[in-house]
LOKEKE-378405 format. One record per residue (C-alpha): residue in one letter; x negated, z, y. Coordinates in steps of 0.2 Angstrom, whole numbers, padded with zeros to 4 digits, always signed. Example, Ala and Ser with C-alpha at 12.3 -4.5 7.8 and 13.67 -1.06 7.14 Angstrom:
# LOKEKE-378405
a-0062+0039-0022;s-0068+0036-0005;
***
This chain:
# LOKEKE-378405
x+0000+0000+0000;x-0010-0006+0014;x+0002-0007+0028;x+0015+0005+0036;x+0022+0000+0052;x+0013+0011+0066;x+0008+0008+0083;x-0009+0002+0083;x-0026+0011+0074;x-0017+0019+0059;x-0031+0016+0049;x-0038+0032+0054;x-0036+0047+0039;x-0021+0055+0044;x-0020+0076+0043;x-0030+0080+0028;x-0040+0066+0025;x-0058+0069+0015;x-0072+0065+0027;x-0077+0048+0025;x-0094+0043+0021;x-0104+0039+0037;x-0107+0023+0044;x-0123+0016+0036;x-0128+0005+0053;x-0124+0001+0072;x-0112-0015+0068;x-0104-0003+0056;x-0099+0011+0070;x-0094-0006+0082;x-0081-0006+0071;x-0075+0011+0066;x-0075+0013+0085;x-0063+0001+0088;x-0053+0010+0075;x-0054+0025+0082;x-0050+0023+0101;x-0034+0014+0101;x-0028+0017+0118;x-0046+0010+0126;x-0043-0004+0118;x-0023-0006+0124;x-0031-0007+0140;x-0042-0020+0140;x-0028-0030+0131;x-0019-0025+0147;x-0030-0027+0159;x-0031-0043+0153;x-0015-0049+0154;x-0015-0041+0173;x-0028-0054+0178;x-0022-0069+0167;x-0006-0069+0175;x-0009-0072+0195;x-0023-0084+0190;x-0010-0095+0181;x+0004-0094+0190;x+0000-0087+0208;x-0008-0105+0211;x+0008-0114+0211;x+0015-0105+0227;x+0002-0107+0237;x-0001-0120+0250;x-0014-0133+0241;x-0033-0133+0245;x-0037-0143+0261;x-0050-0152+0260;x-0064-0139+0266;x-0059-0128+0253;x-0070-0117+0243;x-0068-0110+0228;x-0075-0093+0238;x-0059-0098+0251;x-0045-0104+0242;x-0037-0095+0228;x-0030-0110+0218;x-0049-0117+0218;x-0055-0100+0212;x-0043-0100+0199;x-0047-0116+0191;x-0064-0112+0191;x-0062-0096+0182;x-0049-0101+0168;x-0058-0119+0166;x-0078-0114+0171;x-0079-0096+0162;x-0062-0091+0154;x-0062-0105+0143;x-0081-0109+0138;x-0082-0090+0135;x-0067-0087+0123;x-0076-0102+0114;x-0094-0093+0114;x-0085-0079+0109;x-0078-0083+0094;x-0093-0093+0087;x-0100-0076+0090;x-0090-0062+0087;x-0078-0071+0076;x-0058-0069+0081;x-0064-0052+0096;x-0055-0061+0107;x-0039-0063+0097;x-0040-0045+0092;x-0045-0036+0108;x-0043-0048+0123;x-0027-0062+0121;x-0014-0060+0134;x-0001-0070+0125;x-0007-0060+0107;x-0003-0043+0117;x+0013-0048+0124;x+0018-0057+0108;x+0013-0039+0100;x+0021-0028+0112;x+0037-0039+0113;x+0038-0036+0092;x+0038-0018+0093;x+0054-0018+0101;x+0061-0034+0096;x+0075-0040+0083;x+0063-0038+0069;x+0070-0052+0058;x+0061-0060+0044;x+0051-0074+0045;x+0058-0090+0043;x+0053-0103+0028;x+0049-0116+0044;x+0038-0106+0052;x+0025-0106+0038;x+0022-0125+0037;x+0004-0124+0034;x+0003-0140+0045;x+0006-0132+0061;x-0012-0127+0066;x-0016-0147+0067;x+0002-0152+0074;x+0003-0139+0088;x-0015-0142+0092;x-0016-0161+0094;x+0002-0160+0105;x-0004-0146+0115;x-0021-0155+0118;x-0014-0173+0121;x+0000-0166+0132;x-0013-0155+0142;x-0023-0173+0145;x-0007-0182+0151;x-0002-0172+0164;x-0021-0166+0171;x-0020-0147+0162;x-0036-0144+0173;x-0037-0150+0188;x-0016-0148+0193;x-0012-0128+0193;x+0006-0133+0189;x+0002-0141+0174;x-0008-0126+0171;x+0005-0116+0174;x+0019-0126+0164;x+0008-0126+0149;x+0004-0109+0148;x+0020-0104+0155;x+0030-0113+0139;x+0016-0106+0126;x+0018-0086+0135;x+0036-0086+0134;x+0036-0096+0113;x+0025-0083+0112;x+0036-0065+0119;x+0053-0077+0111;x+0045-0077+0092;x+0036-0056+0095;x+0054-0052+0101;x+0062-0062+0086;x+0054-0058+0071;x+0042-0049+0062;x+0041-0029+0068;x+0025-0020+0075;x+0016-0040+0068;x+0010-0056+0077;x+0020-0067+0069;x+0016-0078+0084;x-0001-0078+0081;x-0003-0080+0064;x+0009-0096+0062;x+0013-0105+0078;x-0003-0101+0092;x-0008-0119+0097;x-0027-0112+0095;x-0024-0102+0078;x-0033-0119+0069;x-0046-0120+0082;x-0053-0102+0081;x-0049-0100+0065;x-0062-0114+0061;x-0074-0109+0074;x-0074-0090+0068;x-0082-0096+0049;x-0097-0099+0059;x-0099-0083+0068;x-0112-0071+0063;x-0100-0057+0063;x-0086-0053+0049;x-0076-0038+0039;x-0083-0039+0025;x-0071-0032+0008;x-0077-0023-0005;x-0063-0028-0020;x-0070-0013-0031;x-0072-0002-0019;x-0055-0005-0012;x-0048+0000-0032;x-0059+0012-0034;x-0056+0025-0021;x-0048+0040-0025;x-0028+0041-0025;x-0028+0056-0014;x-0042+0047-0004;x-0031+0031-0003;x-0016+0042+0003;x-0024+0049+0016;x-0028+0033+0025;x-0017+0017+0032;x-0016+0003+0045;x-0005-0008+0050;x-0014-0026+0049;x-0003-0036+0065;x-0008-0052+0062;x-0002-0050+0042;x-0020-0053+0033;x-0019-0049+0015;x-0034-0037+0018;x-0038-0032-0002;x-0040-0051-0005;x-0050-0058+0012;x-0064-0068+0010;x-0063-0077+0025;x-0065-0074+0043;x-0053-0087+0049;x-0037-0076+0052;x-0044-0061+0055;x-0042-0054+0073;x-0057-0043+0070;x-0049-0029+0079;x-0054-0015+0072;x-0039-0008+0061;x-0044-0009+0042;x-0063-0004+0045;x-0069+0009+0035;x-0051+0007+0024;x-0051+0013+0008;x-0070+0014+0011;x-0071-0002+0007;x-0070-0013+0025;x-0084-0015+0034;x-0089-0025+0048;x-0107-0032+0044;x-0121-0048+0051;x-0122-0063+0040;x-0131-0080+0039;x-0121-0089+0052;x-0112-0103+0042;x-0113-0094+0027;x-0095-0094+0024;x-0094-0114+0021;x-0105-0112+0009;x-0096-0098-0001;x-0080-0100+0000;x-0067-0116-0005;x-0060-0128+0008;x-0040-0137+0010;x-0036-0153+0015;x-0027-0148+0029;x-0044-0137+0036;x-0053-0154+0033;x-0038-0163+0044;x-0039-0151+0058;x-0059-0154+0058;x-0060-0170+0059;x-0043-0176+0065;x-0041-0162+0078;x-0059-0153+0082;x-0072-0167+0082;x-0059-0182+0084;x-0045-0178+0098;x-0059-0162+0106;x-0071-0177+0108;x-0059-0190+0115;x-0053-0175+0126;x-0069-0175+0136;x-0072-0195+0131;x-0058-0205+0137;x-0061-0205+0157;x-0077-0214+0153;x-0069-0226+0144;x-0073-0246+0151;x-0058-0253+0146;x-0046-0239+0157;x-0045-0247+0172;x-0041-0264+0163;x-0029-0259+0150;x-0019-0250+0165;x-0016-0265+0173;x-0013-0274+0158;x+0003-0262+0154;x+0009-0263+0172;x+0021-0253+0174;x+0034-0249+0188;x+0037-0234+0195;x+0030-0218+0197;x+0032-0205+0181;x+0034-0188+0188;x+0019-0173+0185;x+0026-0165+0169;x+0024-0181+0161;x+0010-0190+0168;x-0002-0183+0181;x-0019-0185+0190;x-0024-0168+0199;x-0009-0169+0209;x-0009-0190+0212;x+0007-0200+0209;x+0003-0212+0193;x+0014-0224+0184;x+0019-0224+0165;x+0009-0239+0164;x-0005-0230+0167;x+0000-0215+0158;x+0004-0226+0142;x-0016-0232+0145;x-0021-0214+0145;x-0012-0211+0128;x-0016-0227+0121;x-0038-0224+0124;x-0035-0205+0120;x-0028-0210+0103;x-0041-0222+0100;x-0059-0215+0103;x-0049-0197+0092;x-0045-0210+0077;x-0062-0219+0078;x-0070-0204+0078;x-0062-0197+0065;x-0060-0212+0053;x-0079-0214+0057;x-0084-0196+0050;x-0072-0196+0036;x-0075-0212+0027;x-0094-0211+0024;x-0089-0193+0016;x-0078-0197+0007;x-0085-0212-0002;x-0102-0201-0007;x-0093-0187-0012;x-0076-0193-0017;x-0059-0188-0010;x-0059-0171-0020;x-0074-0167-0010;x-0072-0172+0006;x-0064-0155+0013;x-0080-0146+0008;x-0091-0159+0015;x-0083-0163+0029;x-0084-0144+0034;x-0105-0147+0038;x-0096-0157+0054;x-0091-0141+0060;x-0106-0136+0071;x-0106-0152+0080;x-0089-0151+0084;x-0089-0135+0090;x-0104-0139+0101;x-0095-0154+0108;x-0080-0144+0114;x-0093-0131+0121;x-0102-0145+0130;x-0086-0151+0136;x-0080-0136+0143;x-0098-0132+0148;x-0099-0147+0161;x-0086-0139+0171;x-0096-0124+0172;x-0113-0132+0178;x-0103-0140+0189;x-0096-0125+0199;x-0114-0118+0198;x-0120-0138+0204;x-0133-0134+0193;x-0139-0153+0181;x-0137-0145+0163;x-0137-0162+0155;x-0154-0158+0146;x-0146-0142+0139;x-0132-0150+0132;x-0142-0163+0123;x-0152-0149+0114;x-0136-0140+0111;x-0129-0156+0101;x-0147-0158+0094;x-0147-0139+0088;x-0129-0141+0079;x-0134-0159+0072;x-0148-0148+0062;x-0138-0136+0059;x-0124-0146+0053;x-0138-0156+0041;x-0142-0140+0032;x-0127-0138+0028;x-0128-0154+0020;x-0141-0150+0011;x-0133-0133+0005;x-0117-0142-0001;x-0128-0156-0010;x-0145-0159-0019;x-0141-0177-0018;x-0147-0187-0004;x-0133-0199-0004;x-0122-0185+0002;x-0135-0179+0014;x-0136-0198+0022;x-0118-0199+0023;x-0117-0183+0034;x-0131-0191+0045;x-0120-0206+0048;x-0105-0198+0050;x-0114-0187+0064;x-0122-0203+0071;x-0106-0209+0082;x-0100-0191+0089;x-0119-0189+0095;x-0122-0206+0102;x-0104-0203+0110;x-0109-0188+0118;x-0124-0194+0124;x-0117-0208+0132;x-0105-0198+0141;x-0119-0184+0145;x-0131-0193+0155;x-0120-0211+0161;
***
């Protein structure tokens, strides 16, 4: 019995409890702290959510930035700055470094979803709503509609998007599910994404199965939690939905947070199909073509060749506040589409002929480092330009790092060099893109 319904750090030993062994190590006691000082962290979530509100939808009543605006002058310019220059990039770093901490400790949407749940309807979850396809639908229509109407250079788009994902996310805490995150576990437009990004951190729970059935009865009784986002702690293995906030450590004796080889998890443990769509489809495909698609020669041209009367409105087509036709919304679409399926058709179907289509979710998992760096440089560009700093050698070593980093892995799923070279080329076309688009 691993779950009772309590407010928030119930794995602490209740009244009675036998001491617990002490923590072997530093990372260990990170954990067990988190654990133990429920209301601290309560208030970062909190404090969080008190800053990501003005900054998303404060901008939208203001007058706009004139042109002498500065971000260090003009609110709306400070607020893009933060959520696209530093909010964004740092949940990524984040994650590929602390696994899920931001989920778990941090998430404005993930404590109002939470808090909502605790005094909502409490209904069960519907059969729907565990479609295992959602991470990759909701990500790729959340990601193309934030590129159709300019998610970060309009603050109402800002403000629509997140303003539609906030209140989903209070409907469903309020709905269903009592003292979960039914929310985040199965509908979150960036479950798939961090879920992904977290295998690679350097930071897990780990969950000792024998230790777990070993403790003690009156041990075991003396100690629960309640898991929010629902992870079938006893049989974890993978980073991916945990939160890491703080909850089951030192359960049972059993859960630990601890370091690990960074990446180790692809190696270890299996892959699904739908892990390898959302990889290559969604992360290194559609993130790519995210950051690609304004660089695109034929843009300009394919806009006038759709034509187009008329002017579509902002929440369906937009450019930073400039009117723009459907046409040229169409041409948007249409590019977007393209470079994300070339991309991915390009990395899946040297993979998939050396390993065979069995093994091409596995394999295609030695992808993942590039296409994390390539969402990182993305977002990063936006950051060295509000420091008008020229990063463009960084980023090239960054996409150099994580092209080694995604060969070894290579070379860990496979002896044979056949597999090994078909990685190579499937990393050759995101790489040259990304340098293209880097230093034109």
């Amino acid at each position: 019995m691993q779950e009772t319904p309590s407010r928030f750090a119930d794995a602490c030993p209740v009244s009675g409890a036998l001491p617990a062994p002490p923590p072997v190590g530093r990372i260990e006691r990170a954990g067990l702290w988190l654990r133990d000082h429920p209301r601290a962290v309560s208030g970062l979530q909190w404090a969080t959510v008190a800053l990501y509100l003005p900054l998303v939808f404060l901008p939208i009543v203001l007058p706009p930035p004139g042109p002498d605006a500065r971000i260090w002058t003009d609110f709306t310019l400070l607020s893009q700055a933060l959520l696209w220059g530093v909010w964004l990039p740092g949940v990524l770093v984040s994650v590929l470094l602390f696994g899920r901490l931001w989920c778990g400790l941090l998430c404005p949407e993930g404590a109002l979803s939470a808090a909502a749940s605790r005094h909502g309807r409490g209904r069960a979850i519907p059969r729907w709503m565990k479609w295992p396809g959602w991470p990759f639908a909701l990500f790729c229509a959340v990601t193309l509609y934030g590129q159709m109407i300019a998610l970060y250079d309009d603050p109402r788009a800002a403000a629509l998007l997140f303003g539609l994902s906030t209140s989903a996310a209070l409907l469903v805490g309020w709905l269903y599910g009592k003292n979960k995150r039914v929310w985040c576990r199965f509908l979150c437009p960036m479950n798939g994404l961090f879920a992904l990004l977290s295998q690679l951190a350097p930071l897990h729970y780990r969950v000792d199965a024998r230790a777990w059935d070993n403790c003690p009865p009156a041990r075991a009784r003396t100690m629960r939690f309640n898991c929010e986002p629902m992870v079938p702690v006893r049989m974890m293995e993978s980073a991916g939905p945990c939160h890491m906030c703080g909850r089951c450590a030192g359960f049972r004796d059993a859960v630990r947070l601890e370091a690990r080889v960074p990446g180790e998890e692809l190696v270890r443990t299996s892959a699904t199909s739908g892990e390898s769509l959302l990889l290559l489809g969604g992360l290194l495909g559609l993130g790519s073509a995210t950051f690609w698609w304004p660089h695109a020669p034929w843009l300009a041209a394919l806009s006038e060749a759709v034509g187009g009367q008329g002017t579509a409105p902002w929440f369906l087509v937009g450019s930073g506040g400039d009117a723009m036709s459907f046409g040229a919304g169409a041409a948007r679409l249409l590019t977007i589409l393209t470079i994300a399926a070339g991309i991915a058709l390009w990395a899946a179907l040297p993979l998939a002929l050396a390993a065979g289509k069995e093994n091409l979710p596995r394999l295609a998992r030695a992808l993942l480092p590039l296409a994390a760096a390539g969402l990182l440089v993305g977002f990063g560009q936006r950051t060295a330009a509000l420091l008008e700093c020229d990063a463009r050698a960084f980023w090239s070593a960054i996409l150099a790092g994580s092209a080694l980093w995604s060969l070894w892995l290579a070379a860990r799923f496979s002896r044979r060099w056949r597999v090994r070279g078909a990685v190579a080329v499937a990393l050759s076309v995101p790489l040259a893109g990304w340098g293209w688009v880097i230093w034109s």
